[in-house]
MISE-26806 format. One record per residue (C-alpha): x, y, z negated; residue in three letters. Coordinates in steps of 0.25 Angstrom, whole numbers. Layout:
# MISE-26806
ATOM       X       Y       Z   residu
ATOM       X       Y       Z      ALA
...
//
This chain:
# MISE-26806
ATOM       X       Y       Z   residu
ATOM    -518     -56     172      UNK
ATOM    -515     -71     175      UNK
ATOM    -524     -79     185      UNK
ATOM    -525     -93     186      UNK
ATOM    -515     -92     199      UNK
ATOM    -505     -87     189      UNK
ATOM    -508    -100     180      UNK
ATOM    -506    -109     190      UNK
ATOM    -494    -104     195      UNK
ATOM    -486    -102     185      UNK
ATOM    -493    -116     181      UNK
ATOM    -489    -123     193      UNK
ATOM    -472    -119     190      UNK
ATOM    -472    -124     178      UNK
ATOM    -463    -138     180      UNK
ATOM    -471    -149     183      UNK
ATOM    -483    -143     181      UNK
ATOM    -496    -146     192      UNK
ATOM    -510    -142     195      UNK
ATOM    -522    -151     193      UNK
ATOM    -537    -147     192      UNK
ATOM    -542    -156     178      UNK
ATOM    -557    -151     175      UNK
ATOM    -559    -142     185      UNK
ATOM    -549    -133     182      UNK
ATOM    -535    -133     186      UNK
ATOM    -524    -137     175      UNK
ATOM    -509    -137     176      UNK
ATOM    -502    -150     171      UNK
ATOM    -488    -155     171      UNK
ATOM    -484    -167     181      UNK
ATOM    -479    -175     172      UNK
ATOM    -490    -181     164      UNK
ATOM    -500    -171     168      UNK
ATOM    -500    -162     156      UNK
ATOM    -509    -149     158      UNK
ATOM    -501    -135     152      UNK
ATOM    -512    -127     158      UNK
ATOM    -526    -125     164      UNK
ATOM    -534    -116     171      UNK
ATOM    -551    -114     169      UNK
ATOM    -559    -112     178      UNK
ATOM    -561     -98     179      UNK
ATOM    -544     -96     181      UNK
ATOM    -544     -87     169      UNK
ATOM    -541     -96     159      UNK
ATOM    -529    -105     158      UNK
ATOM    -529    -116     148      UNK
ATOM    -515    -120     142      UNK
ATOM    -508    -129     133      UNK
ATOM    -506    -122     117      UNK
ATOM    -505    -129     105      UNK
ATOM    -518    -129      97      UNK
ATOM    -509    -123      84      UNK
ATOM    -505    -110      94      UNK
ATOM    -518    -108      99      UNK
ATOM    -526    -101      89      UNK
ATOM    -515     -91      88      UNK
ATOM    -514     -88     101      UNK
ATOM    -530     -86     102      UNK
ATOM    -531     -77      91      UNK
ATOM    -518     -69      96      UNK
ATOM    -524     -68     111      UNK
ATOM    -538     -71     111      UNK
ATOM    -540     -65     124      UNK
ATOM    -530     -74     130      UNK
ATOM    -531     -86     123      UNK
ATOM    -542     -95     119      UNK
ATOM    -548    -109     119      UNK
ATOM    -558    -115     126      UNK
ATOM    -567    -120     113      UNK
ATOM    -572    -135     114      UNK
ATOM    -561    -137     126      UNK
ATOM    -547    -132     120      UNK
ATOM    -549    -135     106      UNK
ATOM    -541    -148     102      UNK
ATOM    -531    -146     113      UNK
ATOM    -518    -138     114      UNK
ATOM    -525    -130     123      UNK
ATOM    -527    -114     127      UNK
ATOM    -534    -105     135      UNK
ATOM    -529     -93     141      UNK
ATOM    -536     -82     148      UNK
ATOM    -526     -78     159      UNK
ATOM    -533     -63     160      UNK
ATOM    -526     -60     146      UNK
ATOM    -512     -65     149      UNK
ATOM    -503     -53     152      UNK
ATOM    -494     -58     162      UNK
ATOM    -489     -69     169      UNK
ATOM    -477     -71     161      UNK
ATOM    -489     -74     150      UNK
ATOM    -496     -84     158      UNK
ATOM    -483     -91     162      UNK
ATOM    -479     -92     147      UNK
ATOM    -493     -98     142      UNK
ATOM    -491    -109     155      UNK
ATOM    -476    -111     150      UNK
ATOM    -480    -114     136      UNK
ATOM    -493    -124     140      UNK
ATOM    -483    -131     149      UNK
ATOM    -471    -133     139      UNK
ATOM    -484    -139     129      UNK
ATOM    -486    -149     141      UNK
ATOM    -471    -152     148      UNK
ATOM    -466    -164     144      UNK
ATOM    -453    -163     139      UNK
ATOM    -446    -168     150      UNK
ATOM    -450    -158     158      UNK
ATOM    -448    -148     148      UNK
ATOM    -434    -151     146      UNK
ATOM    -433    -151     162      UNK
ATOM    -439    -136     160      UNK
ATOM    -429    -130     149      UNK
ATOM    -432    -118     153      UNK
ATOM    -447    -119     151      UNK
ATOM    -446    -126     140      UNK
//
């Protein structure tokens, strides 16, 4: 099971990525231009990430215990929850934070990254 120490840090290696609290809740964002790839609620069971709103409803109706939007909040953004109790590995949690970084990178950074990319 994943915790919210887990998110942060595998979160936290990604290149250029940092902490800040937004909202009350701690969100991990890139350096350069501040982008947010990832976020956690405030119960450290839930991570929101970055997912493009056409793969979302696919990924809901394959894993509805994992994943799931917040509705009103996460509904016209490219924007996914995941409950970190249902991931089955850490490899699975650093593959989810991988994707939502790559969404957020700037290319320059990407290119700096090729083996992330």
């Amino acid at each position: 099971m994943a915790t919210a120490d887990d998110v942060r840090r595998i979160a936290l290696a990604l290149p250029g990525a940092m902490e800040k609290l937004s909202w009350g809740v701690p969100t991990f964002r890139l350096e350069a231009g501040g982008r947010i790839f990832a976020s956690l609620d405030d119960d450290d069971r839930v991570m929101g990430v970055k997912c493009p709103k056409e793969d979302r409803e696919e990924l809901i109706a394959a894993e509805p215990q994992k994943f799931f939007l917040r509705a009103g909040h996460d509904d016209n953004y490219a924007w996914l929850r995941v409950r970190l109790g249902a991931l089955e590995n850490e490899e699975e949690l650093r593959a989810i934070l991988l994707d939502s970084w790559r969404q957020a990178a700037p290319r320059k950074l990407l290119e700096a990254h090729p083996d992330l990319a």
